[in-house]
C-alpha positions in Angstrom: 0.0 0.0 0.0 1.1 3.6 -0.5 0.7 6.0 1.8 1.9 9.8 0.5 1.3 13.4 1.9 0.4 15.7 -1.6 -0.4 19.2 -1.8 -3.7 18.3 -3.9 -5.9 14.9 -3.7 -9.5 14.7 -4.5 -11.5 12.1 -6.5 -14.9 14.0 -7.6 -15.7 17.5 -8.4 -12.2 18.7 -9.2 -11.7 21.5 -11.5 -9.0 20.9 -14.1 -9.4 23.9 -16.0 -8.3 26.3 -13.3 -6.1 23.9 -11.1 -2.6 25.2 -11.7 -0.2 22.4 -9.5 -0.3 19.2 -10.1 -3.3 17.0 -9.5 -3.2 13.3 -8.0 -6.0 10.5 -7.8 -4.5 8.0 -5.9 -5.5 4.4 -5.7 -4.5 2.3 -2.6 -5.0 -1.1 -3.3 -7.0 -1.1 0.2 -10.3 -1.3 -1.9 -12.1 -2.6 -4.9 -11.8 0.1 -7.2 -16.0 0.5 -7.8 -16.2 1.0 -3.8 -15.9 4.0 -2.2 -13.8 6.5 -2.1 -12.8 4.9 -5.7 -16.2 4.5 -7.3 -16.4 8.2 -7.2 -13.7 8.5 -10.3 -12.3 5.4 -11.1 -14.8 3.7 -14.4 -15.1 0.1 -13.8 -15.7 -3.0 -15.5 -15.5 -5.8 -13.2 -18.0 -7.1 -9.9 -19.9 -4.2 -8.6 -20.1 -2.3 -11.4 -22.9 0.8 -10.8 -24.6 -1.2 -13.8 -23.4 -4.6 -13.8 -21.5 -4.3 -17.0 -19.0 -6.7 -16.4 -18.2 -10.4 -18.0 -18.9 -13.6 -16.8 -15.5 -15.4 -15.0 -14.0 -12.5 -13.7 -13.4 -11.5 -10.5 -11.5 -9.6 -8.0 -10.7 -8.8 -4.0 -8.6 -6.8 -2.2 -6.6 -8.0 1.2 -6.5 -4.1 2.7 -3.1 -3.9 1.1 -3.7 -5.4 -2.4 -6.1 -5.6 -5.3 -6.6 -9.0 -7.1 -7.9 -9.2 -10.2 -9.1 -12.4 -12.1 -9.7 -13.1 -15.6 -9.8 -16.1 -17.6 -9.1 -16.9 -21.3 -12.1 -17.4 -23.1 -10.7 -20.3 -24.6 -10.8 -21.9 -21.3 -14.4 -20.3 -20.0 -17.3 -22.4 -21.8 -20.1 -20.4 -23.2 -18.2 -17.0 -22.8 -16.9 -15.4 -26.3 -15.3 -12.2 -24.4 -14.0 -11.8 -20.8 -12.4 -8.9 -19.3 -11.6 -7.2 -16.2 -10.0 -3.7 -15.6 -10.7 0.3 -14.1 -9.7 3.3 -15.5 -11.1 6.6 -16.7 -13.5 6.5 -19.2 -16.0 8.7 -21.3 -18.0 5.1 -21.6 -19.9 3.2 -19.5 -21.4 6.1 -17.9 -18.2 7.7 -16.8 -18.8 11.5 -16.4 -14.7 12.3 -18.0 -15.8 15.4 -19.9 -12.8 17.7 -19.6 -10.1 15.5 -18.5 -7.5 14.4 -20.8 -4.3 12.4 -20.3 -3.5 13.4 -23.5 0.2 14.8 -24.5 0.2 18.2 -23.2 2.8 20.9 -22.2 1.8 20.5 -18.3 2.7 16.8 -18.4 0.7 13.7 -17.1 2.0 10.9 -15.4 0.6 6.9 -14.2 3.0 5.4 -11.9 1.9 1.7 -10.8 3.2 -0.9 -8.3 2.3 -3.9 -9.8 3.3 -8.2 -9.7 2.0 -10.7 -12.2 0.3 -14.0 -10.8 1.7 -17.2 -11.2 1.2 -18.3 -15.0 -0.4 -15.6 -15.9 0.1 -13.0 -18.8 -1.0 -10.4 -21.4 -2.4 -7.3 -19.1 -2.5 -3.6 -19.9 -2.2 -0.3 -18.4 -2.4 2.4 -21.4 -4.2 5.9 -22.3 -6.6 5.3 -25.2 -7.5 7.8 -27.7 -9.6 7.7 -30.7 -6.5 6.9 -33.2 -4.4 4.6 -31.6 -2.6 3.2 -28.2 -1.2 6.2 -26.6 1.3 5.9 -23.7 1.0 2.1 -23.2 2.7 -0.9 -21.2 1.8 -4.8 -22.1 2.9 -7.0 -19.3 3.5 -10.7 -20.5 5.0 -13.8 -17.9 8.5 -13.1 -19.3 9.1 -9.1 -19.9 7.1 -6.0 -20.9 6.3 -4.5 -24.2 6.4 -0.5 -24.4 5.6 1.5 -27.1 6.3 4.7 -28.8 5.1 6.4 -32.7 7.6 4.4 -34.4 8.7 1.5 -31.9 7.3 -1.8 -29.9 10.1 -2.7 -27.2 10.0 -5.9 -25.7 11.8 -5.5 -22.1 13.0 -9.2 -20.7 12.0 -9.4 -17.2 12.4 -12.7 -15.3 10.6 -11.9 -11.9 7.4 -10.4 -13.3 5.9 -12.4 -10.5 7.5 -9.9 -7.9 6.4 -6.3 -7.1 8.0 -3.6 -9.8 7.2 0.4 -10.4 6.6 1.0 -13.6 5.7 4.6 -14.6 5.0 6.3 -18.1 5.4 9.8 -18.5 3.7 12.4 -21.5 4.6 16.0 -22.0 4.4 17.8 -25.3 5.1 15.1 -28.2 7.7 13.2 -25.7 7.0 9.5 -23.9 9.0 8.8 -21.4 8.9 5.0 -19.8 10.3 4.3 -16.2 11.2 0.5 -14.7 11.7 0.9 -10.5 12.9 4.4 -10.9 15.5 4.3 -14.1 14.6 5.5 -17.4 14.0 2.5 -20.0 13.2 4.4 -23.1 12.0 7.6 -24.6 10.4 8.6 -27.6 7.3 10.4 -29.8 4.4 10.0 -27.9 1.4 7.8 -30.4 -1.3 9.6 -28.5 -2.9 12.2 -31.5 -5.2 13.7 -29.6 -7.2 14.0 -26.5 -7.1 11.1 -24.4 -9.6 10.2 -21.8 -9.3 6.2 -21.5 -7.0 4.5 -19.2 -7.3 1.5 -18.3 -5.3 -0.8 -15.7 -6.2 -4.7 -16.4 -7.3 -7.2 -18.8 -9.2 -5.2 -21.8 -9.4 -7.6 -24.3 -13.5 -7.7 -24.1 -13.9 -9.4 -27.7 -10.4 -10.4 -28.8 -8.4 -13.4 -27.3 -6.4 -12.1 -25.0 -5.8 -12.2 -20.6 -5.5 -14.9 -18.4 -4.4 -15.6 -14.4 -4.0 -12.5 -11.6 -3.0 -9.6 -11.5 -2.1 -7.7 -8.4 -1.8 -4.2 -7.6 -0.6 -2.5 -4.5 -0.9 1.0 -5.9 -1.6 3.6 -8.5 -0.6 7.5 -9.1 -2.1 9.4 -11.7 -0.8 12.7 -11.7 -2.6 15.8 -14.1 -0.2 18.5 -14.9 2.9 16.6 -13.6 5.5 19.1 -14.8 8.2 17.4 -17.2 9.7 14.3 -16.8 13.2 13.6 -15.0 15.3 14.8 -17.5 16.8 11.2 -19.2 20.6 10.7 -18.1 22.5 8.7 -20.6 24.4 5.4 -19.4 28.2 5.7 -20.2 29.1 5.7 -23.8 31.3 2.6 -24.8 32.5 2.8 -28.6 32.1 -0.8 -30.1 32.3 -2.3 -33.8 34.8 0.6 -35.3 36.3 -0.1 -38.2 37.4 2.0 -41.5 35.3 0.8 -44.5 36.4 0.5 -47.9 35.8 3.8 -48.7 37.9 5.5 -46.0 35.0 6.5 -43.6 35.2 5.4 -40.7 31.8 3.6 -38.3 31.5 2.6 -35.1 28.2 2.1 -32.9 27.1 2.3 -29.6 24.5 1.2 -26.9 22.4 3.4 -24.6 19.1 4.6 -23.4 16.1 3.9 -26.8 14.8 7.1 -27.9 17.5 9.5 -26.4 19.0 11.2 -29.5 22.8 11.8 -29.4 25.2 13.9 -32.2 29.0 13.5 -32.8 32.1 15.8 -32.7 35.6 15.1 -34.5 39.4 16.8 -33.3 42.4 16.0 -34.8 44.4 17.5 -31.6 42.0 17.2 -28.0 44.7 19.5 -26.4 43.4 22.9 -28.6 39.7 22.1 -27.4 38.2 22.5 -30.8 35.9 19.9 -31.9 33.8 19.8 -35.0 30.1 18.3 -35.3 30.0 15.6 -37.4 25.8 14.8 -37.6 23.8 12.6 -35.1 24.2 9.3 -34.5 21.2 7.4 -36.0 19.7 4.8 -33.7 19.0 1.7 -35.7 17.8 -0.5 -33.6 15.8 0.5 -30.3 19.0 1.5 -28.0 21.5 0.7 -30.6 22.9 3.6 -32.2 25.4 3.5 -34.9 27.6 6.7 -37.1 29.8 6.7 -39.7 32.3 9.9 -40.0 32.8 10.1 -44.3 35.2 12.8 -43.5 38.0 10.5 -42.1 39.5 10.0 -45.2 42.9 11.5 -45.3 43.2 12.0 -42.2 46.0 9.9 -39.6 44.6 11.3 -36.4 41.1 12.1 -35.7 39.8 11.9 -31.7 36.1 11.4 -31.5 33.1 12.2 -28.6 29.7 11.5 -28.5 26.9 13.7 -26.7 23.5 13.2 -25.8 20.9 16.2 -26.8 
């Protein structure tokens, strides 16, 4: 459970429009999310739903300390062609969201999550939804993670999925940033293309084929108008695979932080202090960056550095 002192907290009523610090709805794990305080904000699609919109073999409970939820594969439930569990923050379902948006913005929005997968269990969500596409999304599988930007899908290996982590994701302006227990994974464009009022924390699937076992939360943090994100700091810079091609230029490559965007600089003395830019290096791979400096040729001494932008 997470217990933390913040300058705002409120579930119902709040004004986004004029609130200028940052805003958190905090679930404790202490609760089902359609009970109270919870039910107030927090759209639901599980037992207890205001309407009973929920599916058939799904469940969920909460020790005081720790939501389960439940959820079967249809494949295994007879008679059920959907199944699905999860709570968010929703325009659906007779969600009153009108106005909030954890859509990219300039204020910044942030969901942070301490979460542990059951035992055999696998494919659940936390994203923001808009109408276009995924926005700022994590898919948690028994082995690792998938996270996602405009242009990538990284899969992060993760052998104790089955123990408590904090993962957080982080939008401001066009900019996703993705978080793993504290350190930066990976940054990139944001997909979210416009106003974004679905999150959801669980097993979505409804109609497709997709969720099965537990899984367990101990906490969420949503936080409106979060500021920007910890600005990314790159791991140390270890030159790998150089060589001089045919041609005279000469290539090496690097690994580091996916998304973080880096440019190099040539000297043929590092004693004067003059260095020249060269162009970035172009990240071919998620976290694998590689440059090649055409301007080598000729040249018997050339010193090289690389900095992040």
């Amino acid at each position: 459970m997470l217990l933390r002192l913040v300058g705002v907290f409120a579930f119902a009523g709040i004004e986004l429009t004029t609130q200028a610090q940052p805003v958190h709805y905090l679930y404790s794990g202490d609760k089902i999310p359609s009970e109270s305080p919870y039910a107030a904000w927090f759209t639901t699609l599980g037992p207890g739903h205001p309407t009973g919109s929920y599916f058939v073999g799904t469940d969920w409970s909460s020790d005081g300390d720790v939501l389960t939820m439940h959820t079967q594969h249809p494949n295994d439930f007879v008679g059920a062609s959907s199944l699905g569990i999860w709570f968010g923050r929703t325009d659906n379902y007779g969600d009153p969201s009108a106005g909030f948006s954890l859509a990219s913005t300039v204020e910044g929005n942030r969901v942070e999550v301490r979460l542990a997968m059951g035992t055999n269990s696998s494919e659940w969500s936390l994203y923001w939804y808009d109408a276009n596409s995924r926005g700022a999304a994590f898919y948690f599988l028994d082995n690792g993670f998938h996270i996602y930007t405009a242009t990538s899908d990284l899969f992060v290996p993760l052998a104790t999925m089955t123990s408590f982590h904090t993962y957080a994701s982080h939008v401001q302006g066009d900019k996703v940033f993705y978080y793993l227990d504290g350190a930066l994974l990976a940054t990139g464009t944001a997909q979210l293309a416009g106003v974004s009022n679905f999150l959801l924390i669980g097993d979505g699937s409804a109609g497709s084929l997709s969720g099965f076992g537990t899984f367990r939360i101990d906490w969420l943090d949503v936080t409106v108008r979060a500021g920007p994100a910890t600005p990314p700091e790159p791991a140390p810079i270890y030159l790998t695979d150089a060589f001089m091609r045919t041609n005279g230029a000469f290539q090496f490559a690097f690994t580091n932080i996916p998304g973080l965007q880096f440019s190099v600089q040539a000297s043929t003395n590092i004693a004067s202090g003059y260095w020249t830019a060269l162009g970035a290096a172009s990240e071919i791979t998620p976290g694998a960056f590689r440059f090649a400096d055409v301007e080598a040729v000729g040249n018997q001494q050339r010193y090289y550095r690389v900095l992040a932008q």
